[in-house]
N, C-alpha and C positions, 0 to 999 in steps of 0.2 A: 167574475174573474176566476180563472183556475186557482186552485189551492197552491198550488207548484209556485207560479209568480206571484204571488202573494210576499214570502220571503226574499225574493228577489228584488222586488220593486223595494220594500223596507232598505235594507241593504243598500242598493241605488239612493234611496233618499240620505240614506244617515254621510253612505262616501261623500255627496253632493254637498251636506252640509257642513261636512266636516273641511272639506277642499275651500267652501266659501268662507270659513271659521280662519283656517289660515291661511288663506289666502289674504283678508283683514288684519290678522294680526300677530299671525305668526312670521310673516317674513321681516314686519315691525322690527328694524333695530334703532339705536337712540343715533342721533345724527351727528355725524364726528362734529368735533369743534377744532378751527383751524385757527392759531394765531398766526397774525402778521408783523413781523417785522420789519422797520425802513430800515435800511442801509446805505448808506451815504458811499458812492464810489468816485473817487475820487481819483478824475483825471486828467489830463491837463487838455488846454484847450488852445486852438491855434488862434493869434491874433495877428490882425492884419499891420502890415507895417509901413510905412511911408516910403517908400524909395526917394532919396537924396536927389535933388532938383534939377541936378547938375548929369541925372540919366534921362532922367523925360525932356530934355529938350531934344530938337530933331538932330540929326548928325548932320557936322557940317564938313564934307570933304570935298567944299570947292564945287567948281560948275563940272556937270557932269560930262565923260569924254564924248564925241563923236565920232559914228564909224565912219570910214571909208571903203569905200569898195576899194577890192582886192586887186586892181589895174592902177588905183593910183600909186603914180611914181614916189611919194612918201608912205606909201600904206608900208607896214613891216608885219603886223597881227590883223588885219582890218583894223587899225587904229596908228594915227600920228605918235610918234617920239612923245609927243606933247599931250596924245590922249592916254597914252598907256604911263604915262606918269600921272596923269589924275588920275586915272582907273586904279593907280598905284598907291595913291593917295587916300580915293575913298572905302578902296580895301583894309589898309591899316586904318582906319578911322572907326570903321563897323567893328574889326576886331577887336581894336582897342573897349568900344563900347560892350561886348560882346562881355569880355571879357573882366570891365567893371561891373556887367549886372550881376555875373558869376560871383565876383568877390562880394560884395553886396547879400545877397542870396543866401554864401552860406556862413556870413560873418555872424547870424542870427543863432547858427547850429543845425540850421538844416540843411539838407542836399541836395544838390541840384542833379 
């Protein structure tokens, strides 16, 4: 080998060993310690409530009206005097209900 690279090659070995030195244990730091703490968060939670017995039955607004075609001599809406008062009937009956589930709902505090 040339005299020349003779020092160089030295050199090469010591950076090499020195790279693989800290590379071992120079980068080495001690490893954090993390404590855990529980925290209790506290919040409220939704329960389910029974609706009043008196909403889950079906609505009763009477027998339901029949149309009429628009020629017959009593039609006035496509419906009898007689259907458009049940039709009248089963309208305020839904609302009515409509309007108890509403109360219901948000007698709890919630909104509807």
């Amino acid at each position: 080998m040339d005299p020349w690279m003779r020092p160089a090659c030295k050199v090469m070995m010591v950076l090499g060993l020195l790279t693989m030195l800290y590379t071992c244990f120079g980068c080495a730091t001690p490893e954090a310690v993390h404590h855990a703490t529980i925290v209790d968060n506290l919040v409220p939670v939704p329960v389910h409530r029974e609706p009043p017995p008196a909403l889950l039955v079906p609505v009763d607004g009477g027998p339901l009206p029949e149309f009429v075609a628009p020629t017959d001599p009593a039609a006035t809406s496509a419906l009898t005097p007689e259907g458009e008062r049940r039709l009248k009937e089963w309208l305020l009956a839904l609302r009515e209900r409509v309007d108890s589930w509403r109360a219901w709902a948000t007698a709890g505090g919630g909104k509807l």
